[in-house]
TORFI-704748 format. One record per atom (N, C-alpha, C): residue number from 1; residue in one letter; chain; atom name; y, x, z. Coordinates in steps of 0.1 Angstrom, whole numbers, padded with zeros to 4 digits. Each point is the difference from the previous one (the first is absolute). Example, Ala and Ser with C-alpha at 12.3 -4.5 7.8 and 13.67 -1.06 7.14 Angstrom:
2
1|a|A|N|-0057|0132|0078
1|a|A|CA|0012|-0009|0000
1|a|A|C|0012|0009|0000
2|s|A|N|0011|-0004|-0007
2|s|A|CA|0011|0009|0000
2|s|A|C|0011|-0008|0008
REM end
This chain:
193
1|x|A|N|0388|1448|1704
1|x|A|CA|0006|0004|0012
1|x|A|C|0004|-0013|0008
2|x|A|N|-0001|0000|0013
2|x|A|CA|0004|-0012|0005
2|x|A|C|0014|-0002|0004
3|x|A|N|0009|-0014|-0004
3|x|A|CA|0008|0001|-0001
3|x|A|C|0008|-0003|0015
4|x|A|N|0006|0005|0008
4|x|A|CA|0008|0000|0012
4|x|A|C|0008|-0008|0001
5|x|A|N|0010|-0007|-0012
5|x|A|CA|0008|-0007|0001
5|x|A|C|-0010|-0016|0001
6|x|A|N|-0009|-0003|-0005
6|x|A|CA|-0007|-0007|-0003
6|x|A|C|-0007|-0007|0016
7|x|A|N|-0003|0017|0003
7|x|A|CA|-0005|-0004|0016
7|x|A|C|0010|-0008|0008
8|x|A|N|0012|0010|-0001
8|x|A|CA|0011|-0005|0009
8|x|A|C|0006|-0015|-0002
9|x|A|N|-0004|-0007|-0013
9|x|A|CA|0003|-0010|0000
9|x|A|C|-0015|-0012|0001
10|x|A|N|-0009|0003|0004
10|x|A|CA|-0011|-0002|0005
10|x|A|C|-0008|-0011|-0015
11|x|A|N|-0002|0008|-0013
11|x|A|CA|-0003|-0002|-0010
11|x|A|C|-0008|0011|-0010
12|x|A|N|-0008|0005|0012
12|x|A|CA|-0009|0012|-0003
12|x|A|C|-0015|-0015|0001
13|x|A|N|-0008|0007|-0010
13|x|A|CA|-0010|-0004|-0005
13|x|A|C|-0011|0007|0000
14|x|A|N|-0011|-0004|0003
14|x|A|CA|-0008|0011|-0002
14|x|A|C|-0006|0007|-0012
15|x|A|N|0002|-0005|-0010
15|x|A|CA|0005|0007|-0010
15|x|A|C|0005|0011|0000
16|x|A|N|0012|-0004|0004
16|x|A|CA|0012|0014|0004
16|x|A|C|-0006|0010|0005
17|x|A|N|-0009|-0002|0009
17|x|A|CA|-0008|0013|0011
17|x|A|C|-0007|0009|-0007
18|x|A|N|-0012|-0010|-0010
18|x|A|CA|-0006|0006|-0001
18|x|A|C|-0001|0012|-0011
19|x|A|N|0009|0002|-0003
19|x|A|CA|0002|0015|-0012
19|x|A|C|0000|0012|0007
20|x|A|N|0005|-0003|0019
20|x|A|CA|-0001|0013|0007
20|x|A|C|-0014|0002|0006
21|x|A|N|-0002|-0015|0004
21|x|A|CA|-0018|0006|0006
21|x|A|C|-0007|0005|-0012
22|x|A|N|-0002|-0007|-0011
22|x|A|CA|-0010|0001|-0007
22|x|A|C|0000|0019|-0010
23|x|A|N|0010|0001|0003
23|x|A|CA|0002|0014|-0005
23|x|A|C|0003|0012|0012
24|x|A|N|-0003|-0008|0012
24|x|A|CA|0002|0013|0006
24|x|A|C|-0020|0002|0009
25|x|A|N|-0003|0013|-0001
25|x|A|CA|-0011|0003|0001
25|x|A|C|0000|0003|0017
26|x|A|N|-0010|-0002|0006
26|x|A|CA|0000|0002|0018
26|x|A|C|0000|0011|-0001
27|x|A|N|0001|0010|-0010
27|x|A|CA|0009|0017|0006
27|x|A|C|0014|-0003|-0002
28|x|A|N|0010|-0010|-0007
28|x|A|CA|0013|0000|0001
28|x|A|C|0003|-0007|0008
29|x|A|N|-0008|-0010|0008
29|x|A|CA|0003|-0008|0010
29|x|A|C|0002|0007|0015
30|x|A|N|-0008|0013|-0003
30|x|A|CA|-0003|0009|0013
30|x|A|C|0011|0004|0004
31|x|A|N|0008|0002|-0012
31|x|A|CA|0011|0008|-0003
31|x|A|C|0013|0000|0000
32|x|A|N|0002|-0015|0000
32|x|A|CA|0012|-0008|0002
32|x|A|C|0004|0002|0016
33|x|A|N|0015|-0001|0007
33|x|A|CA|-0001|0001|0009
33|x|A|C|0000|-0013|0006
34|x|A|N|0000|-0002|0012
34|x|A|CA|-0002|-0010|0012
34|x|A|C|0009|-0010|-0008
35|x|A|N|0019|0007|-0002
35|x|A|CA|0008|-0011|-0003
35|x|A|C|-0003|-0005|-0013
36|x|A|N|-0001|0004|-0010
36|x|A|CA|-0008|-0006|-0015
36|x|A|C|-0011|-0005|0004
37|x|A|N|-0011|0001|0007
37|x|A|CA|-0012|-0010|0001
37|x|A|C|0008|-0010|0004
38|x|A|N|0007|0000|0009
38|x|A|CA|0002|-0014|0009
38|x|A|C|0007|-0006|-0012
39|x|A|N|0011|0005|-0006
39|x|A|CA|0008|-0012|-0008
39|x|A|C|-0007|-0005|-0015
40|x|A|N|-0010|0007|-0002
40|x|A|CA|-0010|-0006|-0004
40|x|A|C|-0007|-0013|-0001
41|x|A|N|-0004|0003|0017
41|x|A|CA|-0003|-0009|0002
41|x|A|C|0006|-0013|0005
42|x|A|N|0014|0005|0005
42|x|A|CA|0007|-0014|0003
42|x|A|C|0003|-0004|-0016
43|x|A|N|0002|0003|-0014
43|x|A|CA|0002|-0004|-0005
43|x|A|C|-0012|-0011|-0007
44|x|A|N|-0015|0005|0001
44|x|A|CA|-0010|-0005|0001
44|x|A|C|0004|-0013|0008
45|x|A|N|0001|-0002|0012
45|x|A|CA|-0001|-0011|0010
45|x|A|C|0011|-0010|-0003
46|x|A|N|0013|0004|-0006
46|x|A|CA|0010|-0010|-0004
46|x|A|C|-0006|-0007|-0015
47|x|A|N|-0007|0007|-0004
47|x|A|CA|-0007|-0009|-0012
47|x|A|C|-0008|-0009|0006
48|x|A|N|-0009|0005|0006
48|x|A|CA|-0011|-0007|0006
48|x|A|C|0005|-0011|0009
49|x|A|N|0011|0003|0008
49|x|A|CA|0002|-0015|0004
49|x|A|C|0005|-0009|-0009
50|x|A|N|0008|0005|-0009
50|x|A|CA|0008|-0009|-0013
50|x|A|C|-0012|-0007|-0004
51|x|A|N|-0013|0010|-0003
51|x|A|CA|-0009|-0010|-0008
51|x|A|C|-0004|-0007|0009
52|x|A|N|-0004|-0003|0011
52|x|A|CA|-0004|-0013|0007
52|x|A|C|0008|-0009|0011
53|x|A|N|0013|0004|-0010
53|x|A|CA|0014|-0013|0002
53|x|A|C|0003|0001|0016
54|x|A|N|-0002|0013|0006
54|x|A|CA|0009|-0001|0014
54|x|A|C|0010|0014|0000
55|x|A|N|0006|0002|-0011
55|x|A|CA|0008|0009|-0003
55|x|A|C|0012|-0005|0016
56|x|A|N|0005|-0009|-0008
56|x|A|CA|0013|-0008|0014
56|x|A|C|-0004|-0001|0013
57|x|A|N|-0014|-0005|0002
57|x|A|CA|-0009|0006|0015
57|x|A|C|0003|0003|0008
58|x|A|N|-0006|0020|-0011
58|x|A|CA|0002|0009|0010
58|x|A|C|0005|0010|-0006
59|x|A|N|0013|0005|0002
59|x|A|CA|0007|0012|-0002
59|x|A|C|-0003|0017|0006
60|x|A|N|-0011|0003|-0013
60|x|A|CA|-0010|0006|0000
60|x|A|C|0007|0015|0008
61|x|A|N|-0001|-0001|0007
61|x|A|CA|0004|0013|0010
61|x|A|C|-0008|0014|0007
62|x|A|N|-0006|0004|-0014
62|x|A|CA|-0010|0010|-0002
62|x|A|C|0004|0012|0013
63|x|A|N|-0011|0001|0006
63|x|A|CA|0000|0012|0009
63|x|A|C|-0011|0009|0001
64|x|A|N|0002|0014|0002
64|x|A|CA|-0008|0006|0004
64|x|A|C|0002|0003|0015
65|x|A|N|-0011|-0004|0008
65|x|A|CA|0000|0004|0011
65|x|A|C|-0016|0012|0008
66|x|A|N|0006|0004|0007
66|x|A|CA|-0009|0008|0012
66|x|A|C|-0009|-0008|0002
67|x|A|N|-0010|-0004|0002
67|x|A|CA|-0010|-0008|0006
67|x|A|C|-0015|0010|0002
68|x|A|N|-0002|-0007|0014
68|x|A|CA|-0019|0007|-0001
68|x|A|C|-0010|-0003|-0013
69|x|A|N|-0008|0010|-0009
69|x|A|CA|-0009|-0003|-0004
69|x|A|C|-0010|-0012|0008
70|x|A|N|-0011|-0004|-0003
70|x|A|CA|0000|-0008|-0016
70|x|A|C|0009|-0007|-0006
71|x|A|N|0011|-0004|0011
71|x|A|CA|0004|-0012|-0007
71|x|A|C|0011|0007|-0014
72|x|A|N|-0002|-0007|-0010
72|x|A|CA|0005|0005|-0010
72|x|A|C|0016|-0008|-0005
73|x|A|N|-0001|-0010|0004
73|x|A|CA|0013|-0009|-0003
73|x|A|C|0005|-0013|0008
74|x|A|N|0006|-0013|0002
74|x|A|CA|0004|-0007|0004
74|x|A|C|0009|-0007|0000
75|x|A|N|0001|-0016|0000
75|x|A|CA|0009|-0005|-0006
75|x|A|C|0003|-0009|0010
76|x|A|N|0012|0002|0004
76|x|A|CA|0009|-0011|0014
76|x|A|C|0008|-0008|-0001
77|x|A|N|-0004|-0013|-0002
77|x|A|CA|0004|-0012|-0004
77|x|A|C|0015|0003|0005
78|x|A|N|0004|0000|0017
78|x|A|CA|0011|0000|0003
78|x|A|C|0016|0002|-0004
79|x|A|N|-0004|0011|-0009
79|x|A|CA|0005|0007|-0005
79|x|A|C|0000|0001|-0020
80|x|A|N|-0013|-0005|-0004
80|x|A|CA|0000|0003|-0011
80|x|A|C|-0005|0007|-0008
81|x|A|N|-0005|0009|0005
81|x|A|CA|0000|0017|-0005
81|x|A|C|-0014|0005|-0001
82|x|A|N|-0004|0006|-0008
82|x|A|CA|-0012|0011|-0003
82|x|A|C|0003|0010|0006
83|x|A|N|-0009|0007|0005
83|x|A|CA|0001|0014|0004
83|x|A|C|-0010|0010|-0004
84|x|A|N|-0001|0010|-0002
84|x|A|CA|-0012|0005|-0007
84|x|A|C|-0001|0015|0008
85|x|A|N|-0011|0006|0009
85|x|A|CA|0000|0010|0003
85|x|A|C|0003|0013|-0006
86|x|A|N|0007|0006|0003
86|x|A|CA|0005|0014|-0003
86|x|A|C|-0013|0009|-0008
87|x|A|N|-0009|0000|0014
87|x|A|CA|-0009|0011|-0008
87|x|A|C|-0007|-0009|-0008
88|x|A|N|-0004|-0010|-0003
88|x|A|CA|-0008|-0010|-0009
88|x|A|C|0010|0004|-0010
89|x|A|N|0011|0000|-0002
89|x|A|CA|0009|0000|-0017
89|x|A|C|-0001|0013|0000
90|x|A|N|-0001|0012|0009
90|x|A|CA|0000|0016|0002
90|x|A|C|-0017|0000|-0009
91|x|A|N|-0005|-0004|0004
91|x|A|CA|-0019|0007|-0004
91|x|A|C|-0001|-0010|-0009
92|x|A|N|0001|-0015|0001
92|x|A|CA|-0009|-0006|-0005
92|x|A|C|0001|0000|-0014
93|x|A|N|-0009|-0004|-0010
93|x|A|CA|0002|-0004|-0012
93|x|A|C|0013|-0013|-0005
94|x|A|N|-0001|0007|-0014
94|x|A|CA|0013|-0013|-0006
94|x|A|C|-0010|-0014|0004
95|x|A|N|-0011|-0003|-0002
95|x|A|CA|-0006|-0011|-0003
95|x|A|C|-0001|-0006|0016
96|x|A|N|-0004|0009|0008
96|x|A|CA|-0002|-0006|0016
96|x|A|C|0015|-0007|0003
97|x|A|N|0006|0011|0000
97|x|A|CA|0016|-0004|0004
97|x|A|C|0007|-0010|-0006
98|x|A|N|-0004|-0005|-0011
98|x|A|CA|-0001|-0014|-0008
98|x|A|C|-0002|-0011|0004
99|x|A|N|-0017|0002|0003
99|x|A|CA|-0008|-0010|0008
99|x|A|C|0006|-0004|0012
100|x|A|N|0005|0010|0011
100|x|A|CA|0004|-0007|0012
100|x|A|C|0012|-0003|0000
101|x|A|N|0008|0000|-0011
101|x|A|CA|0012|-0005|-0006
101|x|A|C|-0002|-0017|-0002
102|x|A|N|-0009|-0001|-0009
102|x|A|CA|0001|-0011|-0003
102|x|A|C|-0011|-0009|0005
103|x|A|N|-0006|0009|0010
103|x|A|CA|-0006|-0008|0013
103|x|A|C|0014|-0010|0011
104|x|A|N|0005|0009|0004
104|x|A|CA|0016|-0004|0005
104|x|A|C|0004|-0008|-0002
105|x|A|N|0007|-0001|-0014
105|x|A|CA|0001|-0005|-0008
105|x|A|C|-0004|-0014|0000
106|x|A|N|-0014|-0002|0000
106|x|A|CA|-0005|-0013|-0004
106|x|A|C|0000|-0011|0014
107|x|A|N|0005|0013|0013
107|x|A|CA|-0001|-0003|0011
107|x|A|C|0014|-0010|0002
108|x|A|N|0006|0006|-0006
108|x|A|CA|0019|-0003|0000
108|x|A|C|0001|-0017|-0005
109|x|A|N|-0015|0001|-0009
109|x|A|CA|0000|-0013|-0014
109|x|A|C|-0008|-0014|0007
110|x|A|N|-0009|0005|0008
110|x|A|CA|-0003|-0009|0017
110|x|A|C|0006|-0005|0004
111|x|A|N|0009|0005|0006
111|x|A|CA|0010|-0002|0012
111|x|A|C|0010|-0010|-0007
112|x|A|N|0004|0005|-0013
112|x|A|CA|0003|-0008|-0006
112|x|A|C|-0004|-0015|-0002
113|x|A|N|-0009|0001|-0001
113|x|A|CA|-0008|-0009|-0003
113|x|A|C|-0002|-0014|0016
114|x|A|N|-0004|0008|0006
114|x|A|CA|0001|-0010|0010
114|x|A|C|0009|-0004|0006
115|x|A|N|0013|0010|0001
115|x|A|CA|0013|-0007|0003
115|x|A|C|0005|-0012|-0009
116|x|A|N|-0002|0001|-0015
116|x|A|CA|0006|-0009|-0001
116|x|A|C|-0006|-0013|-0005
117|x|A|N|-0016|0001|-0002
117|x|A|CA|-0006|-0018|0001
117|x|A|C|0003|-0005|0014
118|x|A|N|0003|-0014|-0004
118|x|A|CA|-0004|-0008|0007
118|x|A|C|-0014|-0004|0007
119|x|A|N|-0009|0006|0012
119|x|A|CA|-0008|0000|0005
119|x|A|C|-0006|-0017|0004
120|x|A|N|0010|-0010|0001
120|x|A|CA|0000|-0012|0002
120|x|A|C|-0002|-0008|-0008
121|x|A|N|0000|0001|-0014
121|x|A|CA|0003|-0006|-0007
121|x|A|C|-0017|0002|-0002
122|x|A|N|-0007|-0015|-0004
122|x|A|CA|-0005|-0002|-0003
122|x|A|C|-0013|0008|-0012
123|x|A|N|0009|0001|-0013
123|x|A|CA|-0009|0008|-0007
123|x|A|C|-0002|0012|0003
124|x|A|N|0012|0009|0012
124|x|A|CA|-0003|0016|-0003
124|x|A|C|-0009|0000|0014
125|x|A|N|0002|-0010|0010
125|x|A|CA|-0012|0001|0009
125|x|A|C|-0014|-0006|-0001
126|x|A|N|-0003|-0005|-0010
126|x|A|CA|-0013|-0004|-0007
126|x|A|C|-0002|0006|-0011
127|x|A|N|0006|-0002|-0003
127|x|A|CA|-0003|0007|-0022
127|x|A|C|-0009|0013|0003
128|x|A|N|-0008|0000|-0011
128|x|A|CA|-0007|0012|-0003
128|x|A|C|0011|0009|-0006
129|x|A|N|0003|-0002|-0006
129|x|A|CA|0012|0010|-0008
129|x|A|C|0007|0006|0009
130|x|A|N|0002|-0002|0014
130|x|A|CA|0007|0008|0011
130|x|A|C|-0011|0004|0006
131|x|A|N|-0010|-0001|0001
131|x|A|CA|-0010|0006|0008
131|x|A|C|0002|0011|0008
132|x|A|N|0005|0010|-0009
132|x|A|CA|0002|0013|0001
132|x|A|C|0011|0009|0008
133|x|A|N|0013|-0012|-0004
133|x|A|CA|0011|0002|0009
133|x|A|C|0001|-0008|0013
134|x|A|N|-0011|-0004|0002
134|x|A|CA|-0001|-0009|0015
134|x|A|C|-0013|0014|0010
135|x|A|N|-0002|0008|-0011
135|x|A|CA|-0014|0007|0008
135|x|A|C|0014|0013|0005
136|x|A|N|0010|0002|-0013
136|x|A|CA|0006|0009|0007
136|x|A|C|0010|-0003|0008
137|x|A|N|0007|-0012|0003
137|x|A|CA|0008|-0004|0012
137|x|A|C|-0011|0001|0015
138|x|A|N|-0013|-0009|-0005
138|x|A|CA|-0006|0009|0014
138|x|A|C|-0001|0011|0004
139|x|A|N|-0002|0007|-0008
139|x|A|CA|0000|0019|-0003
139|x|A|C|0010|0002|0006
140|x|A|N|0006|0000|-0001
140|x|A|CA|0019|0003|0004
140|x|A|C|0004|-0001|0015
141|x|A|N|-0003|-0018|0004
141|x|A|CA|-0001|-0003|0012
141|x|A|C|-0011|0009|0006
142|x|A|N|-0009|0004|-0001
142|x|A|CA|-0014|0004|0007
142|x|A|C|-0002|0015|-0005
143|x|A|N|0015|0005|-0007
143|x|A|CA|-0009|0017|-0007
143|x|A|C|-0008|0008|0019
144|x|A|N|-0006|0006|-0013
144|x|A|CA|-0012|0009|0011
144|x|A|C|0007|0016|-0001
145|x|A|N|0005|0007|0004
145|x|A|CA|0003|0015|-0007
145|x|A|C|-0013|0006|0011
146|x|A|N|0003|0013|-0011
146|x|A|CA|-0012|0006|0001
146|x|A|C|-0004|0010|0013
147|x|A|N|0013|0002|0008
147|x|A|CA|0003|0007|0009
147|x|A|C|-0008|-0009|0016
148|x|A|N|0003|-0012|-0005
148|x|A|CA|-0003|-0010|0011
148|x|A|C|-0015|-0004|-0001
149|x|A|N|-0004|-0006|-0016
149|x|A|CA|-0009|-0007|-0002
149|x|A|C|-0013|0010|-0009
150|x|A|N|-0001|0009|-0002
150|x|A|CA|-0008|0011|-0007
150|x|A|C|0003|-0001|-0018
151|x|A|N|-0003|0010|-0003
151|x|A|CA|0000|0001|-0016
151|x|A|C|-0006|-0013|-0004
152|x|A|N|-0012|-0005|0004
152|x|A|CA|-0007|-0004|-0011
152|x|A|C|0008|-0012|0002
153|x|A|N|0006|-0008|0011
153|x|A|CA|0002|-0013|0004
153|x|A|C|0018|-0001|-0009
154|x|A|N|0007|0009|-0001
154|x|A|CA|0011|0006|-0009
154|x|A|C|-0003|-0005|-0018
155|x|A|N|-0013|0008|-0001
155|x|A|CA|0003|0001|-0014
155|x|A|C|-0012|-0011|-0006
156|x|A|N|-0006|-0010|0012
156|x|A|CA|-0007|-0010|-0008
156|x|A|C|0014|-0016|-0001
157|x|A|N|0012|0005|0008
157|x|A|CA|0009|-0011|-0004
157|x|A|C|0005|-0008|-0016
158|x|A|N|0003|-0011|0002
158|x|A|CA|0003|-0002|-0018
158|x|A|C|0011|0006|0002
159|x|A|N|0010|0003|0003
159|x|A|CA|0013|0004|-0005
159|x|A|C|-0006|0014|-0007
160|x|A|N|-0006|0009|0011
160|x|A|CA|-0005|0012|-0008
160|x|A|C|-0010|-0001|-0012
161|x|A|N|-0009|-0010|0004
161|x|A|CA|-0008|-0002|-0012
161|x|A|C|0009|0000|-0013
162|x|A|N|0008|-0014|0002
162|x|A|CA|0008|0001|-0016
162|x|A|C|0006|0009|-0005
163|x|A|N|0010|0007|0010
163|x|A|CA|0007|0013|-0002
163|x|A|C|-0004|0011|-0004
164|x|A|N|-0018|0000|0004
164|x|A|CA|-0004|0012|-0007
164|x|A|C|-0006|-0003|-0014
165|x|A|N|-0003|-0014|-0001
165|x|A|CA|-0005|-0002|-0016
165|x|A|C|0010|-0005|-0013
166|x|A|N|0014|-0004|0010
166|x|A|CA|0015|0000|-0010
166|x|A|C|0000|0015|-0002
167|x|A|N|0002|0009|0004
167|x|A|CA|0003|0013|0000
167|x|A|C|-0014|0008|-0012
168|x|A|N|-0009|-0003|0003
168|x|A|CA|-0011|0002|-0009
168|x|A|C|0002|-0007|-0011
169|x|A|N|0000|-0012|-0003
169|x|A|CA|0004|-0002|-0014
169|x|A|C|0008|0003|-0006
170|x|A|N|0018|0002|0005
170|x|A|CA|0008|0007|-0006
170|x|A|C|0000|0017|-0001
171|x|A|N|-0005|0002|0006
171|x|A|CA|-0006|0014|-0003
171|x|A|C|-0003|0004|-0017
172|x|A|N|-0006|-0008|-0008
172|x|A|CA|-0003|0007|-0018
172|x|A|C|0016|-0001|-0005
173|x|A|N|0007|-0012|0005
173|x|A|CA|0009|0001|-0008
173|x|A|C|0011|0017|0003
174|x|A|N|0001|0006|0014
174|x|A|CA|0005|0008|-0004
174|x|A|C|-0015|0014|0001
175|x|A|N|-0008|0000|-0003
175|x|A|CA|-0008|0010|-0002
175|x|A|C|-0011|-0007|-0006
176|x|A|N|0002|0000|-0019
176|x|A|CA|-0010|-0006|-0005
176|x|A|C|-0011|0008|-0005
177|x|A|N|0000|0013|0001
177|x|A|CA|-0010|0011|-0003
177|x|A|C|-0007|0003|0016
178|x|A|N|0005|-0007|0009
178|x|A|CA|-0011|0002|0014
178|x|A|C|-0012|-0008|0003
179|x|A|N|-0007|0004|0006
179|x|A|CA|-0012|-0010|0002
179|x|A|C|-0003|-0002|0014
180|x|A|N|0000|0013|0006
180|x|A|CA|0003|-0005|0016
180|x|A|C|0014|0005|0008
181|x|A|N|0001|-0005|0015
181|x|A|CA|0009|0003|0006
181|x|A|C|0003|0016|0005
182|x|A|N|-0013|0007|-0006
182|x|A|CA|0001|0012|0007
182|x|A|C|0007|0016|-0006
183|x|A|N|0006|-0009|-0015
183|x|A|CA|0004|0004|-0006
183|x|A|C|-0006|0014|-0007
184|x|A|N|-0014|0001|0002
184|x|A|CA|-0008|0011|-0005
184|x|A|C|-0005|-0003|-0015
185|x|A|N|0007|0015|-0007
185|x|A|CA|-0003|-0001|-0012
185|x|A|C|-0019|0000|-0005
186|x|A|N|-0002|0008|0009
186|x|A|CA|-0019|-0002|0001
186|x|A|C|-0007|-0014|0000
187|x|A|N|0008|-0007|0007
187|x|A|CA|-0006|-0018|0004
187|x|A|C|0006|-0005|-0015
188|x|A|N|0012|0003|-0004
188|x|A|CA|0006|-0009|-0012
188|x|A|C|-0006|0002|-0011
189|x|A|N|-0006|0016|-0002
189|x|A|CA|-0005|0006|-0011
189|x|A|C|-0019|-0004|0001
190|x|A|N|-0007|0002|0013
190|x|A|CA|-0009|-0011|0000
190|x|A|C|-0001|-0011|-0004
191|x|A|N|0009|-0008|0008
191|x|A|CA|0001|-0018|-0006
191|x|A|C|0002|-0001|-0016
192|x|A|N|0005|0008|-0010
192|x|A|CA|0003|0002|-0012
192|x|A|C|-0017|-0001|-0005
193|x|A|N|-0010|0006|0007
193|x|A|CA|-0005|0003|-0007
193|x|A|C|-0014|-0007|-0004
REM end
């Protein structure tokens, strides 16, 4: 069971989570209502930021909001905060609603990121080892959204790029019996085979 007090003191682990995903089946996930998915999942995201040390950050301010389909989630630096569409945590799978969690998430861990190197300094604006966080401070300065710039110009950015393959690798650890994102026992029971 995941422990609440744990959350509240932002010392949830993913450990801690996963005894409820891994035992709950996508017909109990159907079944849960809106307010249990969501605190779910904010308890999910307070791990997840703990594990990549921007717990103090961002003061994980889990929302569900109204939003138009497709978009499924969003994370607003200004503020801090994840938000996660209503009907996406209403339909979607435990495992989707995960993914664009800790898509967010990894968005939150960006921002992070470029706020606080030093851009001037010598090794983080040459170094290879910053590479990455110099591609997403352009990203940031230069995001494309998709409303303005089209899908494809959206989701070929690095910030999205990483975010969708941080969010894909953490994915086994809380669904280690899945194989794809589609959460279909036919695709999982194929890939088995």
């Amino acid at each position: 069971e995941v422990n609440s007090e744990k959350a509240a003191n932002g010392q949830l682990q993913t450990e801690d989570c996963d005894e409820f995903i891994l035992k709950s089946s996508l017909a109990e996930w159907k079944e849960l209502t809106r307010d249990e998915k969501a605190d779910i999942l904010y308890k999910i995201g307070v791990a997840e930021a703990k594990n990549l040390g921007i717990d103090d950050y961002m003061s994980i301010s889990f929302s569900a909001v109204k939003m138009p389909l497709p978009r499924l989630a969003y994370y607003d630096n200004n503020d801090r905060t994840v938000a996660l569409n209503k009907a996406h945590i209403d339909n979607g799978t435990a495992e989707e609603n995960v993914d664009s969690l800790l898509h967010e998430i990894f968005h939150a861990y960006q921002h992070y990121l470029v706020e606080k190197l030093d851009f001037d300094n010598e090794l983080v604006k040459n170094g290879y080892y910053f590479e990455q966080a110099r591609h997403w401070k352009d990203n940031i300065t230069n995001y494309r959204p998709s409303a303005v710039y089209g899908y494809d110009e959206y989701y070929s950015q690095a910030l999205e790029e990483d975010a969708r393959a941080y969010a894909e690798s953490r994915l086994p650890d809380f669904f280690p019996d899945k194989t794809d994102k589609s959460g279909s026992e036919a695709a999982t029971a194929e890939a088995k085979d």
